[in-house]
FIDREN-844046 format. One record per residue (C-alpha): x, z, y. Coordinates in Angstrom, 3 decimals. Layout:
! residues N
- px:pz:py
- X:Z:Y
...
! end
This chain:
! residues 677
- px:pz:py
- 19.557:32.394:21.279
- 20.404:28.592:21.472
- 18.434:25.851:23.512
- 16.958:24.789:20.176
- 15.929:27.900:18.611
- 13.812:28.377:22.122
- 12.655:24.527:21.311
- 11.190:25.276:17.385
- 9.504:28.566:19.025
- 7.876:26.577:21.509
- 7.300:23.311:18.841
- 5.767:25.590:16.157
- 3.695:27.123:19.242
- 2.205:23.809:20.234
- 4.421:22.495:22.348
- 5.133:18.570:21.572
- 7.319:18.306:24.441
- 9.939:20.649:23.018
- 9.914:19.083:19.707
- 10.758:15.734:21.580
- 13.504:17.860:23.145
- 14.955:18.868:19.815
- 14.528:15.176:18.288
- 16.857:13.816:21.380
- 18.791:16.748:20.499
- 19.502:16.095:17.573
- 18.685:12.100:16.234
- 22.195:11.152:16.808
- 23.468:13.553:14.652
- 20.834:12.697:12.027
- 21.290:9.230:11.936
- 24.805:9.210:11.527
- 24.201:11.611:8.955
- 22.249:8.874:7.371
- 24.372:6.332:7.956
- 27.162:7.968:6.202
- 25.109:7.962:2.922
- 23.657:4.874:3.171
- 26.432:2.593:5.327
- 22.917:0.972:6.696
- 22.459:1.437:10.494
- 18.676:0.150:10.606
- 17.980:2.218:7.088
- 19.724:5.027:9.074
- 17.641:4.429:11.571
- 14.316:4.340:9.440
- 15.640:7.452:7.431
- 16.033:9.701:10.457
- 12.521:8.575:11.562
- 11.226:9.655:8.515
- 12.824:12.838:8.720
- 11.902:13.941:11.998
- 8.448:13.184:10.911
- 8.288:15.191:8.114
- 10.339:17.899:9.917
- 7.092:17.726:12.971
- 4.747:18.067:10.028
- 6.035:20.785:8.319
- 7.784:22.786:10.967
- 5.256:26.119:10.227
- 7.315:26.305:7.539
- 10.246:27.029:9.077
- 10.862:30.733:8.844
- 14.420:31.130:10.998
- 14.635:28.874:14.138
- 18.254:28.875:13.843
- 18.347:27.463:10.446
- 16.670:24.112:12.102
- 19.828:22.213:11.900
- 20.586:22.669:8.070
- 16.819:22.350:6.885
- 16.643:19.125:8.974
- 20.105:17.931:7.310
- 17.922:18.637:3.971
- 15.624:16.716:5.153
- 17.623:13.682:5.866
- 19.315:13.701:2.715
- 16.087:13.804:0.470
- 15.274:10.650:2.009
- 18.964:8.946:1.861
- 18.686:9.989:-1.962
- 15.102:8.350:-2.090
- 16.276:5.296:-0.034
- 19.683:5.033:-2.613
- 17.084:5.053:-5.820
- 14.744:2.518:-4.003
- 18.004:0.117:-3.147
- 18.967:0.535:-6.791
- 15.719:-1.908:-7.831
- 16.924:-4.412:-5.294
- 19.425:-7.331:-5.121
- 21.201:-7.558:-1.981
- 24.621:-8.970:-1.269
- 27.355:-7.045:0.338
- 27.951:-10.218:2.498
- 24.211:-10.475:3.715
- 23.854:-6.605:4.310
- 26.977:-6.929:6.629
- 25.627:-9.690:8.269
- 22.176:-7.831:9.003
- 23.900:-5.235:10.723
- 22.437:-4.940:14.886
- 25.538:-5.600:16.851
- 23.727:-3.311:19.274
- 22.721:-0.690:16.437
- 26.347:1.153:17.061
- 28.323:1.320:19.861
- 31.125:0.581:16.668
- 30.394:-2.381:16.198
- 30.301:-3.715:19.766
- 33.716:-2.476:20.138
- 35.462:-3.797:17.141
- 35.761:-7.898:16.482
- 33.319:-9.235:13.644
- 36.673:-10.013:11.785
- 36.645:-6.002:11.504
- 33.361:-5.351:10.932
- 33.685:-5.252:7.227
- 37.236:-3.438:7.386
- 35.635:-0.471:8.823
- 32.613:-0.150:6.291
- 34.828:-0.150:3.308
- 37.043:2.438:5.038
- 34.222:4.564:6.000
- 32.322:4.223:2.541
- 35.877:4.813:0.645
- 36.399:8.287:2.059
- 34.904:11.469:-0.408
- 31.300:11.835:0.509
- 31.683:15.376:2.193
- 34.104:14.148:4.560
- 32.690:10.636:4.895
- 29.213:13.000:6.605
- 31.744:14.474:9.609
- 33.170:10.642:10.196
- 29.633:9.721:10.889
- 28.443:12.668:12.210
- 31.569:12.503:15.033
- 32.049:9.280:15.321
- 29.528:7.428:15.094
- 26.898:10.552:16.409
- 29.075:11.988:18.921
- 28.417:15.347:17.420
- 30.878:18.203:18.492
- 32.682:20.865:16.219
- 29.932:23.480:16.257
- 27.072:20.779:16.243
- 27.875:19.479:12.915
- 29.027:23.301:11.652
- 25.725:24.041:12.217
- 23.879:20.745:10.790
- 26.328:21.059:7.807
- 25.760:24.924:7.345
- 29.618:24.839:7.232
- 32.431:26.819:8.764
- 33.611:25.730:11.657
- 37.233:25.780:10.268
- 36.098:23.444:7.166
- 34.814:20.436:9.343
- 37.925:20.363:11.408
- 39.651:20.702:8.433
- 37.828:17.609:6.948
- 38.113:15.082:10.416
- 42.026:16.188:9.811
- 41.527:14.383:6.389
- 39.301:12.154:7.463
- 41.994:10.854:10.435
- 45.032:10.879:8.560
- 43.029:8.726:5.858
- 41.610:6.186:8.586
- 45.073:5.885:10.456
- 46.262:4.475:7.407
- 43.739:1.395:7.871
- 44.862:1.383:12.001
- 41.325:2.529:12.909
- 42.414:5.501:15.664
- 40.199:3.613:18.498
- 37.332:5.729:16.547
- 37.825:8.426:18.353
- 37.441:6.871:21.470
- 33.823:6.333:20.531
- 30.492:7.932:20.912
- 26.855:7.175:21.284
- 24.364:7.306:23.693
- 21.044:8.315:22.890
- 17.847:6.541:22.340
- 15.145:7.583:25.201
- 12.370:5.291:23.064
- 13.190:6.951:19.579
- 11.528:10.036:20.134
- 8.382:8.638:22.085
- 7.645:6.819:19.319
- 7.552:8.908:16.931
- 5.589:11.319:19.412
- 3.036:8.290:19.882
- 2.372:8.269:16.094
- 1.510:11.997:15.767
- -0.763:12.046:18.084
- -2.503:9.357:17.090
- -2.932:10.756:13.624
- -3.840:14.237:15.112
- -6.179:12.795:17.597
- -4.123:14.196:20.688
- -6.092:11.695:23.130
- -4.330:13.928:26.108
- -0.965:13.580:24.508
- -1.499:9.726:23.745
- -2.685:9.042:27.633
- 0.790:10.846:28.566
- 3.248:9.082:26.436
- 1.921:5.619:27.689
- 1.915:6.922:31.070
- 5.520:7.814:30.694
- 6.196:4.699:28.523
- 3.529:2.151:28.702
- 5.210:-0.536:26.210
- 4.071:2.296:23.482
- 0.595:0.032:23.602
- 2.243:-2.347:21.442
- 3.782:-0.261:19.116
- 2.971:-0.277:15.520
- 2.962:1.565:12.299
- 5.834:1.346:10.363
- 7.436:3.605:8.435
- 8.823:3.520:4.334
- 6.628:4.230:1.475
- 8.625:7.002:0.411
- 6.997:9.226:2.968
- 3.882:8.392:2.288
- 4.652:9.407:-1.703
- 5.955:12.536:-0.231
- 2.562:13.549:1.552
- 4.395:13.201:4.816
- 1.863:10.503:6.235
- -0.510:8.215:5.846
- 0.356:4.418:4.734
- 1.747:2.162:7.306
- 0.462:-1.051:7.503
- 1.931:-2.010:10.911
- -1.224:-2.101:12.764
- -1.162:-1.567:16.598
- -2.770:1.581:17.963
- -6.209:-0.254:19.227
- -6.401:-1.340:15.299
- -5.683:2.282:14.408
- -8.325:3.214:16.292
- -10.720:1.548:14.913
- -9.700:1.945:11.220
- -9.763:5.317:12.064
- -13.218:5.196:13.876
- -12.254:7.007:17.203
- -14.693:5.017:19.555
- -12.559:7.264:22.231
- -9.553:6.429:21.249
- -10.100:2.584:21.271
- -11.772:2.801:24.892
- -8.603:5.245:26.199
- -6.246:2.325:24.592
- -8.363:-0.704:25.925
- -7.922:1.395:29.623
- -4.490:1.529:29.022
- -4.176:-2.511:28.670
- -4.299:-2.781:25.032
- -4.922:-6.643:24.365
- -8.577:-6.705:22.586
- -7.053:-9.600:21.053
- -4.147:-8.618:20.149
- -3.010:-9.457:15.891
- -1.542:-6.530:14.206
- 1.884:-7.067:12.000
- 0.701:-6.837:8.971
- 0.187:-9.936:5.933
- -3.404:-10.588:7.248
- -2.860:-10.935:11.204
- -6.132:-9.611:12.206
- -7.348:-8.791:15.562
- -8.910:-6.153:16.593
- -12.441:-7.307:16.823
- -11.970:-9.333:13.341
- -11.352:-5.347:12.049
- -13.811:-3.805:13.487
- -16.534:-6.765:12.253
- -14.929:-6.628:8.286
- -15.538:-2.436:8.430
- -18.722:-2.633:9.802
- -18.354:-0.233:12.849
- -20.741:-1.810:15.677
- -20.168:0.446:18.614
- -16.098:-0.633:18.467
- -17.475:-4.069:18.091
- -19.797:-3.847:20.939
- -16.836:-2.209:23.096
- -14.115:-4.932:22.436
- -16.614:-8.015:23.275
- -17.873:-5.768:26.526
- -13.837:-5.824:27.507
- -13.416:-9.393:26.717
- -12.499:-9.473:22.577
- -12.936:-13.575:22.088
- -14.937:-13.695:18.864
- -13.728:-16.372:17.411
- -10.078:-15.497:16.874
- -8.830:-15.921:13.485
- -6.869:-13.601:11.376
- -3.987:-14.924:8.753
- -6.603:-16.106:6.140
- -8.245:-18.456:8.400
- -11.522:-16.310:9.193
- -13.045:-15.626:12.225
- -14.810:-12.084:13.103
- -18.301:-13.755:12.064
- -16.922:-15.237:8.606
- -16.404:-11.670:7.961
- -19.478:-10.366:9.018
- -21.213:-12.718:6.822
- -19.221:-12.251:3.773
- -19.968:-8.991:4.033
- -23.559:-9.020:5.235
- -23.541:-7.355:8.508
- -26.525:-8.405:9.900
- -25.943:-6.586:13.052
- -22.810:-7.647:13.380
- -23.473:-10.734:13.148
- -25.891:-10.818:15.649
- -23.613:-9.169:18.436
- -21.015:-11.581:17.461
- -23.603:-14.904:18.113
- -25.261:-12.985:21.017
- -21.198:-13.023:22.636
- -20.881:-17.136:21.875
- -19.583:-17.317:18.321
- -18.951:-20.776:17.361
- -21.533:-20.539:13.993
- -20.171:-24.224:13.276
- -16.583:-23.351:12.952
- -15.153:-23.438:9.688
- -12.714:-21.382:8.405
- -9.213:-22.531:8.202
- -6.094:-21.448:6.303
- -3.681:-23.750:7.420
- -1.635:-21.373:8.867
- -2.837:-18.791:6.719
- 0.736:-16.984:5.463
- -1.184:-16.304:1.785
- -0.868:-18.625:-0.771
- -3.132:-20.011:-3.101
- -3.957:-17.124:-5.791
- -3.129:-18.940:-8.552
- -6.349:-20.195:-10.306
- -8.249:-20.956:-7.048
- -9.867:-24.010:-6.561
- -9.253:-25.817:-3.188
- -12.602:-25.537:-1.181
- -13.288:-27.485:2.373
- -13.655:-25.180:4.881
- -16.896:-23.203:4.679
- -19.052:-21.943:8.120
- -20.190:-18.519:8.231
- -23.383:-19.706:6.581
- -21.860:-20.978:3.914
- -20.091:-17.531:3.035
- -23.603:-15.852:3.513
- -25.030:-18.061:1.133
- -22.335:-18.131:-1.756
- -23.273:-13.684:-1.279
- -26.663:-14.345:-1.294
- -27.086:-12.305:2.221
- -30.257:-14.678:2.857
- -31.325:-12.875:5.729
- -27.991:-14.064:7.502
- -28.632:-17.256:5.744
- -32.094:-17.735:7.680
- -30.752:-16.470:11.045
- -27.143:-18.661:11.128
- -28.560:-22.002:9.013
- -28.425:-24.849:10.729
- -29.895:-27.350:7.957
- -31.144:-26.069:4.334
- -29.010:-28.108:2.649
- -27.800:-25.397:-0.499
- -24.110:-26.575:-0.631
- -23.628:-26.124:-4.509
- -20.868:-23.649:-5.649
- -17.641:-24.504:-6.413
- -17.156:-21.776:-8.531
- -17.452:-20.688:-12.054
- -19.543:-18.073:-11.041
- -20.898:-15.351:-13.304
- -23.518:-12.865:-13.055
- -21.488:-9.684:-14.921
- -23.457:-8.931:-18.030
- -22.822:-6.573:-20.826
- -24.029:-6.570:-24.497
- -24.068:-3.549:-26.871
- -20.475:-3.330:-26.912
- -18.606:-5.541:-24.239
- -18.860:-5.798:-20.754
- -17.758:-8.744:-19.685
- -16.227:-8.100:-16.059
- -14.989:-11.735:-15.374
- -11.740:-11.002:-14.632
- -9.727:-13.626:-17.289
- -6.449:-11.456:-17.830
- -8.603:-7.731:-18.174
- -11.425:-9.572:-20.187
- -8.511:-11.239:-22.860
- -5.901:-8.725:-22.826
- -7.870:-5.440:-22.589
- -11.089:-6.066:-22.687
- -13.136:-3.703:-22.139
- -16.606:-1.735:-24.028
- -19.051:0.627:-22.790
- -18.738:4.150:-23.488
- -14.487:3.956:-23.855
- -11.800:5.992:-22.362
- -9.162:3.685:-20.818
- -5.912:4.715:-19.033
- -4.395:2.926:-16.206
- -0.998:4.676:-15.245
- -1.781:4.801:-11.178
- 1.224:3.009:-9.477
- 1.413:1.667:-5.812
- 2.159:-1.503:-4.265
- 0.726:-3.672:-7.427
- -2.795:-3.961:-6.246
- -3.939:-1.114:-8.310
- -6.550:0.257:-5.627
- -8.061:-3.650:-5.163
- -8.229:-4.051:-9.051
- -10.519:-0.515:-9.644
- -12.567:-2.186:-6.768
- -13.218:-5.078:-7.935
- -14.132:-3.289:-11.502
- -16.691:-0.767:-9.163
- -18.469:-4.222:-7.830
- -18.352:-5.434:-11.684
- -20.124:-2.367:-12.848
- -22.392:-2.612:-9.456
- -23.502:-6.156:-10.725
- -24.989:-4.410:-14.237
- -28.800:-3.901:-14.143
- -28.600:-0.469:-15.049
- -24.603:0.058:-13.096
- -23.586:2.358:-10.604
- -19.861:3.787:-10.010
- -18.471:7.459:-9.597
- -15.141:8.587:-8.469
- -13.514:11.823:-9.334
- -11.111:13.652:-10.266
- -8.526:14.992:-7.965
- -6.071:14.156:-4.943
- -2.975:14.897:-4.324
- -1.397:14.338:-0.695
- -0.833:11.958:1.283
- -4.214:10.084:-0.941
- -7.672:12.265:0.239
- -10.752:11.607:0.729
- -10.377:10.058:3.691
- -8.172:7.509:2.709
- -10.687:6.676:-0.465
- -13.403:5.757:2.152
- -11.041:3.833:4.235
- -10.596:1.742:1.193
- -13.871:1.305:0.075
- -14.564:0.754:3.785
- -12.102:-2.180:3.726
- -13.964:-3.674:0.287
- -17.106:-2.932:1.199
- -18.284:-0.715:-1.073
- -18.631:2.828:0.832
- -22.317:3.031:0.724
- -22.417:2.076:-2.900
- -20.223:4.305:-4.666
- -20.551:8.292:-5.559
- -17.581:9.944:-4.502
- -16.965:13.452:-5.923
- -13.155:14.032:-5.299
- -11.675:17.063:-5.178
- -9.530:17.548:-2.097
- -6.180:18.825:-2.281
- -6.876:20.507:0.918
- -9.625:22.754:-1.360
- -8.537:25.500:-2.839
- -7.805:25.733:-6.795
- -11.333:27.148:-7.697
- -12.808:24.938:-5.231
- -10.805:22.147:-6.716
- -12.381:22.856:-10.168
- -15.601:23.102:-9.082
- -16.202:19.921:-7.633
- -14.620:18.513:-10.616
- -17.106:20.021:-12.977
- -19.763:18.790:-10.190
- -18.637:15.127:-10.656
- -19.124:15.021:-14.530
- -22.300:16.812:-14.524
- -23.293:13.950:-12.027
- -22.059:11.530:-14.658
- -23.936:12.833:-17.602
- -26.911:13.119:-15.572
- -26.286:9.538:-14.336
- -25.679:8.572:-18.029
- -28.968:9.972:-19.288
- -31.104:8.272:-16.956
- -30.397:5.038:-18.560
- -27.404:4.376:-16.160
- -24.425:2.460:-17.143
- -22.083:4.350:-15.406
- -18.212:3.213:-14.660
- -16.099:6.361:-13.706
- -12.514:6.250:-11.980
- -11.260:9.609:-12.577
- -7.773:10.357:-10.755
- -5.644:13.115:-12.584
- -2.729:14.377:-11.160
- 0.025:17.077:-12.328
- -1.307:20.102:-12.373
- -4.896:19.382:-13.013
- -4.248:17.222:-16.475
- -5.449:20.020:-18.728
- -8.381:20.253:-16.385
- -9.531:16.236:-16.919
- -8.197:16.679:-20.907
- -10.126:19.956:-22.071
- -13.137:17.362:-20.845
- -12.451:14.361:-22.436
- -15.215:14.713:-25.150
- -17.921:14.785:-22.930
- -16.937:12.082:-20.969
- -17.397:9.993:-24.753
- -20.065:11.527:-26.236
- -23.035:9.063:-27.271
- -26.271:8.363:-25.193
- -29.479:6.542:-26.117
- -30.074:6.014:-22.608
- -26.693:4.863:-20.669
- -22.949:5.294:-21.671
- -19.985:6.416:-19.331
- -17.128:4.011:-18.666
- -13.931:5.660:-18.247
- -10.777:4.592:-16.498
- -8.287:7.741:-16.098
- -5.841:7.115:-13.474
- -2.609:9.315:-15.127
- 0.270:10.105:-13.449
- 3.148:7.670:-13.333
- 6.023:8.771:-15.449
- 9.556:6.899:-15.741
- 9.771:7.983:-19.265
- 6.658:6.548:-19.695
- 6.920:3.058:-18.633
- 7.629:1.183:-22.402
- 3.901:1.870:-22.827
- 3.790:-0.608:-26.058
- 1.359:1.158:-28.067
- -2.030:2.586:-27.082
- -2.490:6.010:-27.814
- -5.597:8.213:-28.946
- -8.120:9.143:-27.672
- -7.859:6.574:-25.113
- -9.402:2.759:-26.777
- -8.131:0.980:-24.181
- -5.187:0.651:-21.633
- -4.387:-0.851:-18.540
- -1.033:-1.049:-17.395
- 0.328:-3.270:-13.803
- 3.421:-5.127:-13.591
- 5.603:-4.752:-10.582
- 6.924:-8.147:-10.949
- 3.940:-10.105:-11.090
- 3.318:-8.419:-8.082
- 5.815:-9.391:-5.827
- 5.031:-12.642:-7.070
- 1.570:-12.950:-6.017
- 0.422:-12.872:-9.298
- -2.417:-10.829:-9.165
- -4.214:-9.201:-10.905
- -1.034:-8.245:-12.096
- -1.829:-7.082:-15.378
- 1.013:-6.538:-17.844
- -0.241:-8.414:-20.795
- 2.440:-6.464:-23.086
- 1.352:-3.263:-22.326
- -2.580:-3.350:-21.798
- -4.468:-3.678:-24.915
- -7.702:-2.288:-26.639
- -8.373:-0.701:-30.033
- -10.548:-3.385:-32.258
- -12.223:-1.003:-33.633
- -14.406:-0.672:-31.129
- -14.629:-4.237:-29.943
- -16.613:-7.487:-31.637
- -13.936:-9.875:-31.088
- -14.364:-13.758:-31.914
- -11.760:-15.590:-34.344
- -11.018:-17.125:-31.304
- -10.036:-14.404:-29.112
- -8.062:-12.692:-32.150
- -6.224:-16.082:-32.532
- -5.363:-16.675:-29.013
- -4.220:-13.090:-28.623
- -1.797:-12.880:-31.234
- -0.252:-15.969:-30.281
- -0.105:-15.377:-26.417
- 0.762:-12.124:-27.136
- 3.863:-13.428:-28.889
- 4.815:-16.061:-26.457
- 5.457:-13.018:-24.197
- 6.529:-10.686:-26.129
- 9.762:-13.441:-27.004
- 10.532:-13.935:-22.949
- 9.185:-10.437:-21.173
- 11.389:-11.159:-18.147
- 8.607:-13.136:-15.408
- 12.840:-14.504:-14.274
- 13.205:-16.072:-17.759
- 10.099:-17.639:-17.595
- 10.271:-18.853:-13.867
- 13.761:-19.244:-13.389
- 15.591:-20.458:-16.945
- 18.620:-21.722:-15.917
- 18.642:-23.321:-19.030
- 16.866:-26.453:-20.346
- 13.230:-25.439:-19.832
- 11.147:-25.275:-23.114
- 7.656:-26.366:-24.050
- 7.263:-22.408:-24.616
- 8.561:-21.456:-21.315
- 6.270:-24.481:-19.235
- 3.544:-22.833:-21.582
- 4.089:-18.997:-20.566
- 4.505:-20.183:-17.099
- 1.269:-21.906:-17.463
- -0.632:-18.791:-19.232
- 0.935:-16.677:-16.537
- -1.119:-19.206:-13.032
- -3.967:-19.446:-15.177
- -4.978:-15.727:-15.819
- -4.277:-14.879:-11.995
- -7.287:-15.224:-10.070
- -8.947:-14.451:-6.229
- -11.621:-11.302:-6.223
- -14.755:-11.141:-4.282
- -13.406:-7.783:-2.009
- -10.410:-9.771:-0.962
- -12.416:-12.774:0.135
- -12.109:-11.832:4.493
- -8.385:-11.030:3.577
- -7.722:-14.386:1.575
- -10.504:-16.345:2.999
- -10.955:-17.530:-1.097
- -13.679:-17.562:-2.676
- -13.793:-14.877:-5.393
- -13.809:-15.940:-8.961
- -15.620:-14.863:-11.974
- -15.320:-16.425:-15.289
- -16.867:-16.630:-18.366
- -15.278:-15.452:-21.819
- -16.069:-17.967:-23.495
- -14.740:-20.582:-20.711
- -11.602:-17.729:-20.499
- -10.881:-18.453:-23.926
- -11.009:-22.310:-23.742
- -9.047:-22.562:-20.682
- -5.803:-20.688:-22.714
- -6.571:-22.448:-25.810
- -6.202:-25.754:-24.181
- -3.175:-24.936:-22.435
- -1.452:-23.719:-25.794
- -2.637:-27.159:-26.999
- -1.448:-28.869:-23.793
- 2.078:-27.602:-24.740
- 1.726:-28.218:-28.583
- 1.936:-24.553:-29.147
- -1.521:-24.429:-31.575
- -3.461:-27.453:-32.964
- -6.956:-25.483:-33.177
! end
């Protein structure tokens, strides 16, 4: 038996030490294994991380210790493949990827003059892909004969035969010096990715070792691509240090092991909002990790990205308790917050405020009790927004958000699908809908449906944690971790709960998550979730699963009366909400639209329906046209802050009107001479 056959006995015993054994084993080899299908030393990098992760996680599965090397090449590949389709979105330039390349990422490129650099990718990448894997396996990974045999699940005889190839091919381009090469390995590599399992299985004895053995492991943080989080593989990385793990996490013992260990209580994570750790712990309302961090010297007023401090937050939020730990430590009440460093812009739509004191946040969320405690002088500073208390009629409810309320609005008692996609703001969109439908007289919210990895219930209530709507919503998810029947069951549990819900008089908004496999379950129920109350009605927004074929969603479908659908682009523009106004709609039939709306919609509508492309619009080349400045205009005004992402933006949330909605296009169609009326 090999040395690592004993190590995946002893790894899928228990032992993490021998699974860091077989990752310095064997990282070199998977790397270059990456590289060779990606020509990307730092994606290489990221891929074999990935892999080596999912291999930890799913090592039980492993029937045949000696077939580690080949299911771990398997592995690797899956994610090159996912990394080559994610590339394929993206514009990079051959000149700029060269360019990027860590002259210390390969001992290849320290060797070989920059004028070279770019001769040896094209004659690495230009060799057949099977023999293109033993050039960067041996040269670039060091890996011997029976190494990569193994890895490869090849004869022995067939990768000698393919470095013959591989050599004759190279010698043509005067590149023997390759051979000469090889790699040391990475000692921090594996302790990293060590450092991040524990944390996630709660190993507080194996966490206390690695920063014993390597103590800069404090400041590590999370990052890792989405693709294995898609896969199930872990969680979503947001690059938060381990002390703001900790307390997203709520491990009280955790955070005090770290904060032993010299974790800096004021310490920012690397993430968009820059928030320390006390900032965190004060915007998810956990008061023992507050108490903790200002008892080990956690500076309250420390501002995150948007400009906040910790006691901004707790008064957006209305933590009164927090709020009176974080005074009773010498918070500054008078500061006001300040985004001038804040790396956010301006959601589109936003009005400029002055800078408002933690009172002044209180009072715009009518937490009066906060108010009372933290005013100064009872001056009411009046509002600078168009706010609106969400109300609904017989048919409409008017949720204040300007693109959902003109594109799809929406009416109680309909079925609406929303295709579930990441990265577009998706999750922040369904909350800000849950507060809507919290705002009703008669509203209240329920989640269900089922999960699918790496999204449980967990990572729900981390969400609503973040928003601030834990304690307000019903959650009746089925786990994936449940079996089928068990699945089923709590299913059935959440629309009784609904029904119930409905015939009490409650106007009920449900977010129902279907995923494959359990479609037929959410379809066969369908009818109840639309049948007719006296009392209350059910709102429903399916969240279906994503298909490619599916994405020229240009006409809405029965039963569903309304659809929602989220545009990637508008996204990574910071146009948010990033609703796609081509492809979310609702059925008039069920909706008392004005001659006004109707109007407006049509021609909107077809402004964007002649220049789709968000790159036409705001980045014509050509002589820009009235209808282009228009679209462009359309496009800034229907964006708009929410209320949850208020301690993230430091913005006041916005809710507007449909009637001042409809004015505000109108007069920008008239601004650019597009209508007269």
């Amino acid at each position: 038996m090999t040395d690592y056959e004993i190590f995946v006995q002893q790894a899928q015993a228990g032992d993490h030490s021998a699974y860091t054994r077989l990752v310095m084993g064997f990282q070199d080899i998977a790397k270059a294994s990456a590289y060779a299908w990606l020509g990307d030393h730092e994606l290489a990098r990221d891929v074999a991380q990935e892999a080596f992760l999912e291999a930890y996680l799913n090592l039980s599965q492993l029937k045949s210790a000696a077939a580690f090397p080949g299911w771990l090449r398997r592995i690797v590949i899956k994610h090159c493949d996912r990394q080559t389709r994610r590339k394929s979105f993206m514009t990079t330039s051959e000149s700029t990827d060269i360019e990027q390349l860590s002259v210390d990422s390969s001992p290849l490129l320290k060797l070989l003059s920059a004028e070279k650099r770019h001769g040896v990718r094209r004659a690495v990448e230009a060799l057949p892909e099977n023999v293109r894997i033993t050039v960067a396996l041996h040269y670039f990974g060091g890996a011997s004969g029976q190494e990569m045999a193994d890895f490869l699940e090849l004869p022995l005889s067939t990768v000698k035969k393919r470095l013959r190839v591989a050599r004759d091919k190279l010698r043509e381009k005067d590149m023997n010096s390759m051979e000469k090469i090889t790699k040391a390995p990475s000692s921090q590599f594996p302790d990293e990715i060590a450092m991040f399992i524990a944390i996630r299985e709660g190993d507080l004895r194996r966490v206390e070792s690695l920063l014993d053995r390597s103590p800069d492991l404090i400041n590590a943080e999370q990052n890792w691509q989405r693709e294995l989080v898609y896969n199930g593989v872990l969680p979503f990385a947001t690059k938060a240090t381990p002390l703001i793990t900790a307390i997203e996490i709520s491990d009280l013992a955790l955070q005090k092991l770290l904060v032993d260990k010299g974790a800096d209580v004021n310490g920012k994570c690397g993430c968009a909002t820059g928030e320390p750790p006390l900032w965190t712990a004060a915007l998810l309302n956990r008061a023992e990790h507050v108490q903790h961090l200002l008892e080990h010297g956690a500076e309250p007023d420390v501002r995150s990205a948007s400009g906040n401090t910790s006691l901004h937050v707790a008064a957006m939020r209305g933590y009164t308790n927090i709020v009176h730990m974080l005074m009773e430590s010498g918070a500054d009440a008078t500061l006001v917050d300040d985004d001038s460093e804040a790396i956010w812009p301006l959601t589109a739509g936003a009005q400029n405020k002055e800078g408002w004191r933690a009172v002044d946040w209180a009072r715009h969320n009518d937490h009066h009790e906060i108010v009372t405690f933290l005013e100064v002088d009872h001056e009411i500073r009046p509002s600078i927004l168009d706010e609106l208390n969400v109300v609904a009629d017989d048919t409409r409810v008017h949720t204040g958000i300007k693109a959902l309320d003109f594109f799809a609005p929406i009416s109680k008692g309909s079925l609406i699908r929303l295709p579930f996609k990441a990265g577009v703001g998706m999750m922040v969109l369904l909350g800000e809908l849950s507060q809507c439908f919290l705002s009703l007289e008669n509203g209240d919210v329920v989640w269900t449906g089922f999960t699918q990895p790496p999204f449980d219930l967990s990572d729900l209530e981390a969400e609503m944690d973040e928003f601030g709507l834990r304690d307000q919503i019903n959650v009746v998810l089925a786990s994936y971790q449940e079996s089928l029947e068990d699945q089923h069951k709590t299913f059935m549990d959440g629309l009784g709960q609904l029904e119930s819900m409905r015939d009490s008089g409650k106007d009920v908004l449900a977010v129902i998550q279907s995923v494959e496999g359990f479609e037929s379950a959410i379809e066969e129920n369908l009818l109840r979730l639309v049948a007719e109350s006296s009392a209350g009605s059910i709102t429903s927004i399916v969240l279906t699963p994503f298909r490619d074929e599916e994405q020229a969603w240009d006409q809405l479908r029965a039963p569903y009366s309304s659809q929602i659908s989220l545009d990637r682009n508008r996204a990574l523009r910071n146009l948010y909400p990033a609703i796609d106004p081509l492809r979310s709609m609702s059925s008039s039939d069920r909706l008392h639209l004005s001659e006004q709306h109707k109007m407006l919609l049509e021609i909107v509508t077809g402004l964007f329906r002649s220049r789709g492309d968000l790159s036409a619009i705001f980045d014509a080349e050509e002589e820009v046209t009235a209808d282009i400045k228009c679209q462009a205009d359309l496009i800034s005004y229907l964006t708009q802050p929410f209320r949850i992402t208020e301690p993230f933006r430091g913005t006041p949330g916005q809710s507007v009107s449909t009637k001042s909605m409809l004015d505000g296009i109108q007069a920008i169609l008239k601004h650019h001479q597009i209508a007269d009326s």
